[in-house]
C-alpha positions as CSV (number, residue, x, y, z in Angstrom):
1,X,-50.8,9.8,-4.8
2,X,-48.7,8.0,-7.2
3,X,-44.8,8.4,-7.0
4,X,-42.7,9.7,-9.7
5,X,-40.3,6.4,-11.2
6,X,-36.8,7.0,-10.6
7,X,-34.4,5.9,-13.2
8,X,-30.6,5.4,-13.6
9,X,-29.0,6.8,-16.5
10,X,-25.3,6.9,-15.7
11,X,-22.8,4.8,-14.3
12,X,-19.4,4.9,-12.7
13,X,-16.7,2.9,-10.6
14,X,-13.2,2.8,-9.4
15,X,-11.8,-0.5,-8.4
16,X,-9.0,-3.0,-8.6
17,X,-10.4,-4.1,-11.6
18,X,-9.6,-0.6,-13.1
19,X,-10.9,3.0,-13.8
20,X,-14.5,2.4,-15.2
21,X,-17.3,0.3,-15.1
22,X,-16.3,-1.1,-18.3
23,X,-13.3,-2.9,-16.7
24,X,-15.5,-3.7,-14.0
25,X,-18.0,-5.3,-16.2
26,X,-15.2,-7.4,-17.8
27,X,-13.6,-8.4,-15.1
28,X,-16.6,-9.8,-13.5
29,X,-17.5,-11.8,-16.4
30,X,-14.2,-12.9,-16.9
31,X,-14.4,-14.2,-12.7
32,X,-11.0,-12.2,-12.1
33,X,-10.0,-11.4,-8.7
34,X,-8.4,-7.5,-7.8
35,X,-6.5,-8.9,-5.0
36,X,-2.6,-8.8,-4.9
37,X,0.0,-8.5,-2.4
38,X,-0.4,-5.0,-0.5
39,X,1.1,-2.4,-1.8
40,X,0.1,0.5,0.1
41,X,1.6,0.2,3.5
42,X,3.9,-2.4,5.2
43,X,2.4,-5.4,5.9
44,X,4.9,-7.3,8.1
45,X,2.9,-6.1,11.4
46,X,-0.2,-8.1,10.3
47,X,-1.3,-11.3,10.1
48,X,-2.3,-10.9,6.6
49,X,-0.9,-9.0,3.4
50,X,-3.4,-9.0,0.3
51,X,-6.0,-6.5,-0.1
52,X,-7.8,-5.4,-3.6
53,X,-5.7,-1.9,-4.7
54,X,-7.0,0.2,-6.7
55,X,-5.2,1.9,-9.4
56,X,-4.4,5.4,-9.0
57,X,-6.5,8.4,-10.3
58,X,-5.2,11.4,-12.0
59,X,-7.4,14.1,-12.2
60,X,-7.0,18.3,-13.8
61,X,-4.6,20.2,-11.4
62,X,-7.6,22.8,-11.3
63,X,-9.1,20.7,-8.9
64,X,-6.6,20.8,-6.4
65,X,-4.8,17.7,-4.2
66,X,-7.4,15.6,-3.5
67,X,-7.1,12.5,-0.8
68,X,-7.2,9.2,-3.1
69,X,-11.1,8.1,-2.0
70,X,-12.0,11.8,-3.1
71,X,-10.4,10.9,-6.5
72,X,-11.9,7.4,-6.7
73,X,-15.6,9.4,-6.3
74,X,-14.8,12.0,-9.0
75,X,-13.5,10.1,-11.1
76,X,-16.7,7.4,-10.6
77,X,-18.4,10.7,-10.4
78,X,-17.6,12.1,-13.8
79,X,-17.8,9.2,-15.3
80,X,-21.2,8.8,-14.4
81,X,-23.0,12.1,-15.4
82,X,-20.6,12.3,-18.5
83,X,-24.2,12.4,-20.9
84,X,-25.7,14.8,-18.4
85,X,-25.3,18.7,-19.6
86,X,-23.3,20.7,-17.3
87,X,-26.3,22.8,-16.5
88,X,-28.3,20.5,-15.1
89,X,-25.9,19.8,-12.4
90,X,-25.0,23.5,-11.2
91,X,-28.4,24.1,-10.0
92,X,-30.1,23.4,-6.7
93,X,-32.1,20.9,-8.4
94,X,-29.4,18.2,-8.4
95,X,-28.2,16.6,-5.6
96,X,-25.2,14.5,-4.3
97,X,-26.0,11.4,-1.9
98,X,-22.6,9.7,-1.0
99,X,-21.7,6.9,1.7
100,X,-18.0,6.7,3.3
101,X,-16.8,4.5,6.8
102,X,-13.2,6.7,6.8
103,X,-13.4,8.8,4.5
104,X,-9.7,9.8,3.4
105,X,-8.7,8.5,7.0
106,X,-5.1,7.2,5.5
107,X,-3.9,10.9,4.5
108,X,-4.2,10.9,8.6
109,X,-2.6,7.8,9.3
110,X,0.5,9.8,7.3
111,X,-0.1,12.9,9.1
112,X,0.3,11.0,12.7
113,X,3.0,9.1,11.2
114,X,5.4,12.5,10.3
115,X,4.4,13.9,14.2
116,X,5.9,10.5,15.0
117,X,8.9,11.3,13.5
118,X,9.3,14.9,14.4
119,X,8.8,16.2,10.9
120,X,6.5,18.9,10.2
121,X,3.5,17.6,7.9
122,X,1.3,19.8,6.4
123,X,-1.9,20.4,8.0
124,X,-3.7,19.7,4.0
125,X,-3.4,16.4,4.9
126,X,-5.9,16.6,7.2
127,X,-8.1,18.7,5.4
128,X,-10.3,15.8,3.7
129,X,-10.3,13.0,6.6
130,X,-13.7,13.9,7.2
131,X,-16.0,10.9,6.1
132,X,-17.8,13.7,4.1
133,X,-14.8,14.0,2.0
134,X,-15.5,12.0,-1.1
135,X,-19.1,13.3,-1.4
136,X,-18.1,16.9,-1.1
137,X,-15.3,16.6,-3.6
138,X,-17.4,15.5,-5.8
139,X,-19.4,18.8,-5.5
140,X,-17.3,20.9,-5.7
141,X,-15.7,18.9,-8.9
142,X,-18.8,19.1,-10.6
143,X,-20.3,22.6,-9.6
144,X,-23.7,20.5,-7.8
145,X,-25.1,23.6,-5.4
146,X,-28.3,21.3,-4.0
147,X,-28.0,19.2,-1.2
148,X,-24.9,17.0,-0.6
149,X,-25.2,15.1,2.4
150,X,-22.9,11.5,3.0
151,X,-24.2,8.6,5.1
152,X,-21.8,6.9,7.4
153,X,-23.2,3.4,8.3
154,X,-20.2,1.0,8.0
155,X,-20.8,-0.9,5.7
156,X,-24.4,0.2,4.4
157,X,-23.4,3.3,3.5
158,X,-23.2,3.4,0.0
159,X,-26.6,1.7,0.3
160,X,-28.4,4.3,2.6
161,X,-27.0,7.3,0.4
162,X,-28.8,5.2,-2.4
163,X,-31.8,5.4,-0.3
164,X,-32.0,8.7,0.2
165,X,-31.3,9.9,-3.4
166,X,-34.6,8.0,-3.9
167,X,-36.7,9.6,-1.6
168,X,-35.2,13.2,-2.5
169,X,-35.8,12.2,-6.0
170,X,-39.7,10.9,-5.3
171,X,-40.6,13.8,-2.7
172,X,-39.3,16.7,-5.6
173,X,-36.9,17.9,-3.5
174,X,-34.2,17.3,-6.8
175,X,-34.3,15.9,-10.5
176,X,-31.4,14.8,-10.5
177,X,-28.9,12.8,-7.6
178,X,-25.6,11.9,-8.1
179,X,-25.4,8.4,-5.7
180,X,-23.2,5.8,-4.4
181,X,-20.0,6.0,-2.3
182,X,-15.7,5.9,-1.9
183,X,-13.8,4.5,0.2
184,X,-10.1,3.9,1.0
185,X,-8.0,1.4,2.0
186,X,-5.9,2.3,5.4
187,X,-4.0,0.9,7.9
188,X,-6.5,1.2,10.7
189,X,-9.4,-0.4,9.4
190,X,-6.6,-3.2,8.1
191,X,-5.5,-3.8,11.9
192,X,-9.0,-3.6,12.8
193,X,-9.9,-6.6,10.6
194,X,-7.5,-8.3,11.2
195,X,-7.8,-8.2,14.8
196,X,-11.4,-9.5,15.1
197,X,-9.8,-12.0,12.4
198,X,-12.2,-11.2,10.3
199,X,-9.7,-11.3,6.8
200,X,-8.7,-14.1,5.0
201,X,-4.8,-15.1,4.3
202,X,-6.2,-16.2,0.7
203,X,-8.5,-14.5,-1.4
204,X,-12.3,-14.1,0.2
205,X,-14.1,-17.5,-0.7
206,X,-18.0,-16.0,-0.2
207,X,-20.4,-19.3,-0.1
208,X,-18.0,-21.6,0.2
209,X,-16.9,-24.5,2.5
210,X,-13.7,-23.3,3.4
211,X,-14.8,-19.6,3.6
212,X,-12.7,-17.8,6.1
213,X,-13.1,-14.3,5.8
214,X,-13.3,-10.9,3.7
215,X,-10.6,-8.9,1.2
216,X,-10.5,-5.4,1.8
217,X,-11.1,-3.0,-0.7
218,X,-10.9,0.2,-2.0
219,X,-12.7,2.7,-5.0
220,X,-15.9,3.7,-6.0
221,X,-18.9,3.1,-7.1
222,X,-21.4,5.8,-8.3
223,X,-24.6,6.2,-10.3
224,X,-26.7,9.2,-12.0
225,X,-30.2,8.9,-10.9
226,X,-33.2,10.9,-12.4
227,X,-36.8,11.1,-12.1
228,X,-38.3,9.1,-15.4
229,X,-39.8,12.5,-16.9
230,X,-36.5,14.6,-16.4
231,X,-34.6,11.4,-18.0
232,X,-37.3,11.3,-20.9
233,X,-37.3,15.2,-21.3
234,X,-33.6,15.2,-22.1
235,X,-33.6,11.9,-24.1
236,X,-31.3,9.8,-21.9
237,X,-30.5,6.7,-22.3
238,X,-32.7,4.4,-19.2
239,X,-30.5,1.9,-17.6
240,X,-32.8,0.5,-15.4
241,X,-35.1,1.7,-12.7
242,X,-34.5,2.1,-9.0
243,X,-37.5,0.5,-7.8
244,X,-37.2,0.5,-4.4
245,X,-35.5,0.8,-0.7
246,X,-35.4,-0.4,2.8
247,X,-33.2,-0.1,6.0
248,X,-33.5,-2.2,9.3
249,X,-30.9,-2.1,12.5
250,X,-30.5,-5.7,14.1
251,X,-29.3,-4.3,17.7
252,X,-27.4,-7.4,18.5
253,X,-23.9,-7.0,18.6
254,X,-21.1,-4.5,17.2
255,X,-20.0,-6.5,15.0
256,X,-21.5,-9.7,14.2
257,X,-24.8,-10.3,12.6
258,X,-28.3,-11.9,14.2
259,X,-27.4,-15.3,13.3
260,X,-31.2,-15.9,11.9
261,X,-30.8,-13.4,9.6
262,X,-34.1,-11.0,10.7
263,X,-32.4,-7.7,10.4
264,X,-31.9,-8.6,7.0
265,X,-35.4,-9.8,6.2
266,X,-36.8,-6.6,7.8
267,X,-34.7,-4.6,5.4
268,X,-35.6,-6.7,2.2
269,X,-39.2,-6.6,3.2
270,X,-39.7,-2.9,3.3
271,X,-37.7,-2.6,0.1
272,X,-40.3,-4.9,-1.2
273,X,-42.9,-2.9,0.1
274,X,-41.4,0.5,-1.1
275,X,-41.2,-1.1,-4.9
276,X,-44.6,-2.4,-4.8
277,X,-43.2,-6.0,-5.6
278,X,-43.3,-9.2,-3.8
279,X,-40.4,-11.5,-3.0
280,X,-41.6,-13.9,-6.1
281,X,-40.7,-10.9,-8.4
282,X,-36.6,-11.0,-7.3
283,X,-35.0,-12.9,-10.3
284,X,-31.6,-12.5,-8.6
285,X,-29.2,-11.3,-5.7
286,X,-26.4,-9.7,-5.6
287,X,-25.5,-10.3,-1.9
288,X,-23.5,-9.0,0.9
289,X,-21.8,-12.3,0.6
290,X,-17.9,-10.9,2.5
291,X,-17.2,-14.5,2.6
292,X,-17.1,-14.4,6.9
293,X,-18.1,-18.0,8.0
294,X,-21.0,-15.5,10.0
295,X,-22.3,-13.1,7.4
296,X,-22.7,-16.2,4.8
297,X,-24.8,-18.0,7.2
298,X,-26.9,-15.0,8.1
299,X,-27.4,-13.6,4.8
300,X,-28.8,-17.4,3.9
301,X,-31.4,-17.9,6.1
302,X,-32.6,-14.4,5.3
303,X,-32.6,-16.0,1.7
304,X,-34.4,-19.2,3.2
305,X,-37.1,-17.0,5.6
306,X,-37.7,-14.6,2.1
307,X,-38.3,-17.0,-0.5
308,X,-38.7,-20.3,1.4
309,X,-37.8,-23.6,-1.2
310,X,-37.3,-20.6,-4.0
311,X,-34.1,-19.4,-2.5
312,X,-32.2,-23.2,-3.8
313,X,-32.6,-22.1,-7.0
314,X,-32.7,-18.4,-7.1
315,X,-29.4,-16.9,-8.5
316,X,-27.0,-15.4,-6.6
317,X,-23.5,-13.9,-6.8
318,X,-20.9,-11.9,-4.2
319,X,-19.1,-8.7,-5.9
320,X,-17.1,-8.7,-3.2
321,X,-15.4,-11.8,-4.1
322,X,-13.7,-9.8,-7.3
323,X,-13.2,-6.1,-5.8
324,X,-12.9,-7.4,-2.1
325,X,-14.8,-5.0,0.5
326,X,-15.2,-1.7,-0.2
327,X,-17.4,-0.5,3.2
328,X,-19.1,2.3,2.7
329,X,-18.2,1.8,-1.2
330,X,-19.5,-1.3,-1.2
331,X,-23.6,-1.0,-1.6
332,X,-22.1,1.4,-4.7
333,X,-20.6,-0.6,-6.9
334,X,-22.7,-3.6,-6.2
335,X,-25.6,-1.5,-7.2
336,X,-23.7,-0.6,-10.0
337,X,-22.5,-4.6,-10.9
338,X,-26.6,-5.1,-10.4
339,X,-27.6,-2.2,-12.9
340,X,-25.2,-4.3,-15.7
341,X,-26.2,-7.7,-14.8
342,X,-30.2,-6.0,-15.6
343,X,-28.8,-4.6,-19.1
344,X,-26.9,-7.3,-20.4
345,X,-29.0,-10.0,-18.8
346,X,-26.0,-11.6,-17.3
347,X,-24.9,-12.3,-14.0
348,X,-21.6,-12.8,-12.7
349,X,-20.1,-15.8,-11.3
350,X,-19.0,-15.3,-7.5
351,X,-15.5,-16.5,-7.8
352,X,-13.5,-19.4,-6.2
353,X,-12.7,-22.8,-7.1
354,X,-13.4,-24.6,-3.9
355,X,-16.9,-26.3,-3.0
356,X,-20.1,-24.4,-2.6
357,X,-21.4,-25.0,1.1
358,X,-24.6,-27.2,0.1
359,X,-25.9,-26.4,4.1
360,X,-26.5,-22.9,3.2
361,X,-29.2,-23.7,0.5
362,X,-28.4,-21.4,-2.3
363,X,-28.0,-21.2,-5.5
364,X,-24.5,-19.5,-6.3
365,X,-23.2,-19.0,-9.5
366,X,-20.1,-20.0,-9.9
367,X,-18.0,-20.8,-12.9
368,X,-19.2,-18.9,-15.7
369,X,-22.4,-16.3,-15.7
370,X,-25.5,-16.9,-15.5
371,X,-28.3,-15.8,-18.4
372,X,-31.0,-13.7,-16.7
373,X,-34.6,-13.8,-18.1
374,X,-35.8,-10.8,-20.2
375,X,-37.3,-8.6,-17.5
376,X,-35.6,-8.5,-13.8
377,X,-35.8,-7.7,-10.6
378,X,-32.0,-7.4,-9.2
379,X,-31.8,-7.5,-5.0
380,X,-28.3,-5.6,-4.0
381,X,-27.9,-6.1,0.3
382,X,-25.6,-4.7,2.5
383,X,-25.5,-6.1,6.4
384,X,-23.1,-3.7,8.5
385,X,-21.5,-3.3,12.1
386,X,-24.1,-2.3,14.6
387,X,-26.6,-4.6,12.7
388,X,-26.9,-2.1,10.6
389,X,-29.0,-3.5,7.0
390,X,-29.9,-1.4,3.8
391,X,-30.9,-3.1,0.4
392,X,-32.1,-1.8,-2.8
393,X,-33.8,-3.1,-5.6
394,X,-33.5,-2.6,-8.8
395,X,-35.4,-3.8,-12.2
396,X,-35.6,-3.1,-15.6
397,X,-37.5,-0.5,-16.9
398,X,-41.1,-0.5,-17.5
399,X,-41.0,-4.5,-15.8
């Protein structure tokens, strides 16, 4: 039995690059970097003190005091199912599928902070810590009454929500999902980093020689999926299609990747599978690339076992070196940076100055973007802690 295409018709995103995927789109092709000096919280304690803010989000009163990764996904939210008629969201035929690692976990870090100091903080601030805070908020914003379930896999997150959207999506279960992911920065996950040494004093330098670690992150990225014949029925505009999905769990270490990269491969082969595609039909990646000296290596001989000689010359960027790390954001707005670089048949340059790594074998661009063919198939991974993998592939429609 043939399965029902699944198509995106909406986008959204929050990041340092600003309030919409519009700024993120210029940005990218523009190669400019989010990070700055952090704002957020002190930074003398750490061995680092840049991270990529995001701006913040104001939002209607009506909807109450929000934690700020609920108002990056409402805002990424709203943005993306701004074509979509109200209707068709307050039904239990529309869905939200979100991904978070902490949730709104810094509006507890200043909760702790005021017991500290024998003040009395209010117990709202811990009313949204939950990781399911972002994706509930944006039900509740929005009116959605089907299933709203967030995904909480480190770093795949935003990936696996994406995942599951399609599956709900294929098996009938809704018509319409509202996917992706927020995230915030905090301080925990900033000491945590920093401790495994795992951040870079400079801004992340994905691919390259001198790479020495990740940026942090924080914001959104969201997008409004449909089944084609809902899409078609209400004359929406097709971005591309959501072809296919796949997940994998390395079960090597906490933290680091399997050096050979087979978690990943396992992942990007039943994605390829689920689309009906083979790995000759990928025209580009946009990788996990966090710019770790580990993950780059990793994530390039999973390029080298996929596509063999292919993978020297097959295009490839890192959103991450732009909007840093978003974690359980992350798959989000890279799926979203993916869906663009189908429509306008661009791709990004992965940005830096210093020297590609030759040993890796890969084709980075770098510089200025790169002109994609007419029809594409876009590959979007995301390798986690816990060896968690989840990719997603995406094409343009009707390819």
């Amino acid at each position: 039995m043939s399965v029902p295409a699944v198509v995106v018709t909406g986008l959204g995103t929050v990041s340092s690059l600003g309030l919409d995927a519009e700024a993120l789109w210029q940005g990218a092709l523009a190669c400019r970097r989010g990070v700055a000096d952090l704002k957020l919280f002190p930074t003398a304690t750490h061995r680092t003190t840049i991270a990529c803010e995001s701006p913040a989000v104001a939002l209607p009163a009506e909807l109450g005091e929000l934690a700020a990764a609920e108002r990056f996904a409402v805002k990424a939210a709203r943005d993306a199912v701004a074509g979509l008629p109200v209707a068709a969201l307050r039904t239990r035929r529309a869905g939200v599928f979100f991904g978070s690692s902490t949730g709104a976990l810094f509006e507890g870090e200043r909760y702790l902070a005021g017991l500290l100091r024998k003040e009395e903080p209010s117990l709202d601030m811990l009313a949204t810590v939950q990781n399911d805070g972002p994706g509930t908020a944006v039900a509740r914003a929005l009116g959605v009454r089907g299933p709203v379930v967030t995904y909480s896999t480190a770093c795949t997150s935003a990936n696996v929500a994406l995942g599951a959207a399609l599956d709900a999506l294929r098996s009938g279960e809704v018509d319409v999902a509202i996917a992706g992911g927020a995230d915030e920065l905090c301080e925990i996950t900033y000491a945590g980093f920093n401790s495994l040494r795992a951040i870079d004093p400079q801004p992340t330098r994905p691919f390259r020689k001198s790479r020495a670690g990740l940026s942090m992150g924080e914001g959104s990225g969201v997008l409004l999926l449909e089944t084609e014949a809902n899409a078609r029925a209400r004359g929406a505009r097709i971005l591309c299609e959501l072809a296919g999905a796949g997940r994998s769990c390395d079960a090597h270490h906490v933290s680091a990747p399997e050096p050979n990269g087979a978690g990943a491969v396992a992942a990007i082969r039943m994605a390829l599978r689920d689309a009906g595609l083979q790995a000759g039909d990928v025209t580009f990646v946009n990788a996990h690339g966090t710019g770790t000296p580990h993950n780059d290596d990793a994530e390039s001989k999973a390029m080298a076992a996929l596509f063999g000689e292919r993978a020297k010359s097959l295009p490839l960027t890192s959103t991450k070196s732009l909007v840093g790390h978003l974690l359980g954001a992350a798959g989000g707005i890279e799926a979203v940076l993916t869906t663009l670089s189908i429509v306008h048949r661009l791709l990004p340059p992965t940005a830096g100055d210093e020297p590609i790594d030759e040993a890796l074998g890969l084709d980075v661009v770098t510089g200025a973007p790169r002109a994609l063919p007419a029809r594409n198939v876009g590959l979007s991974t995301n390798l986690a802690f816990g060896g968690n993998n989840a990719v997603v592939l995406l094409r343009s429609f009707g390819a």
